[in-house]
C-alpha positions, 0 to 999 in steps of 0.5 A, spaced: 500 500 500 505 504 502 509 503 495 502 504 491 501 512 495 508 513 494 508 512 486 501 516 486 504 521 490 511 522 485 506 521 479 503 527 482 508 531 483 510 529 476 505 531 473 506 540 471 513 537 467 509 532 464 505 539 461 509 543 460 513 537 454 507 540 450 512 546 445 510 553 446 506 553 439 510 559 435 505 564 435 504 564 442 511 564 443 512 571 439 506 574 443 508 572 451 515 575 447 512 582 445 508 582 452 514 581 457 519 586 452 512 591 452 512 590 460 520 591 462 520 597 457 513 600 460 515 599 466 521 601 466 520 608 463 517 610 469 523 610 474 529 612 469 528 618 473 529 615 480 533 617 485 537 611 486 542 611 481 541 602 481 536 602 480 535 608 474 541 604 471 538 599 470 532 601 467 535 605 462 539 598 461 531 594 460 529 599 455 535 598 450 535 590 451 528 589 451 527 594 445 533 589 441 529 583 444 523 585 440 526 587 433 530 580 434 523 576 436 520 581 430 525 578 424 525 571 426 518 570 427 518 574 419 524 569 418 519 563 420 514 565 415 509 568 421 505 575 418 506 580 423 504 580 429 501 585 434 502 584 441 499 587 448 500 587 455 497 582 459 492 583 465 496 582 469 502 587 466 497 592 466 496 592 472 504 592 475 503 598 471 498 601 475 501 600 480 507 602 479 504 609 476 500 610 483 506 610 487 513 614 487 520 614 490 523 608 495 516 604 494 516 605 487 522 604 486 522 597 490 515 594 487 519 595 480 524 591 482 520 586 486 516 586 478 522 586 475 524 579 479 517 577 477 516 578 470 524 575 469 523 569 472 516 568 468 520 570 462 526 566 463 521 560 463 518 561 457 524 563 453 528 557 454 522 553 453 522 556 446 529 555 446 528 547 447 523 546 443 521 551 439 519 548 432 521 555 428 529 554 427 529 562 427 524 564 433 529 558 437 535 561 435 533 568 437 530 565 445 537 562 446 540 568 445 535 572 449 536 567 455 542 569 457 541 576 457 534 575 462 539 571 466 543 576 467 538 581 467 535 576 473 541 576 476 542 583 477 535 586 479 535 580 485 541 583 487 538 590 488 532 587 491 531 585 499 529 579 500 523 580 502 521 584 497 522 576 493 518 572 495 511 577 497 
């Protein structure tokens, strides 16, 4: 019986892995793509003035990159033979946004952060995800060359970030 409860429970657990092996279809990947580089950018725009020099730095440094990562996402997907696509922001990015519009100074500079680290992680999963097992040679390529850059960009903004600020 025991051993029963234990393979039901690992099969469980196992479960999301098992999911996410479906690839990422092209078209949903360019549009999660768009999305993420609107956010970063948006957001980032609101705090390029910010009193922290960090946190202005890094900002400007989201705006550059992500402004690159779209023109790169953008020529694959015309590369691929996908017509052009429109991406928005989710519901979800849009309210960040809000958020980040309806306060100022420290606090504002700490929700973009904790934003930050947030829609980071989220776009490292979908970017490597694509990387992997992307079915368009050129929107693959592109994603393994975003990768590192997202990491990087994780790496840093975690380091600017308490760690309470992280985990809420």
């Amino acid at each position: 019986m025991k051993t029963y409860t234990l393979l039901a429970a690992a099969a469980v657990a196992l479960t999301p892995v098992v999911a996410s092996a479906i690839p990422l279809p092209a078209k949903t990947y360019v549009m999660k793509a768009g999305a993420s580089d609107m956010f970063e950018m948006e957001s980032s725009k609101l705090v390029t003035d910010s009193s922290d020099p960090k946190v202005a730095s890094f900002a400007n440094m989201m705006i550059t990159d992500h402004t690159k990562s779209t023109s790169d996402v953008m020529a694959a997907a015309q590369a691929d033979g996908l017509p052009p696509m429109t991406p928005k922001m989710t519901p979800k990015q849009i309210a960040m946004i809000d958020s980040l519009k309806r306060t100022s100074g420290t606090k504002r500079d700490l929700l973009y952060k904790k934003d930050q680290v947030l829609a980071h992680k989220e776009t490292l999963a979908f970017q490597k995800e694509y990387a992997m097992s992307g079915d368009k040679p050129n929107l693959k390529a592109a994603a393994g060359n975003i990768v590192p850059v997202v990491q990087n960009h994780l790496s840093m903004v975690s380091d600017m970030t308490p760690m309470a600020a992280k985990m809420q």
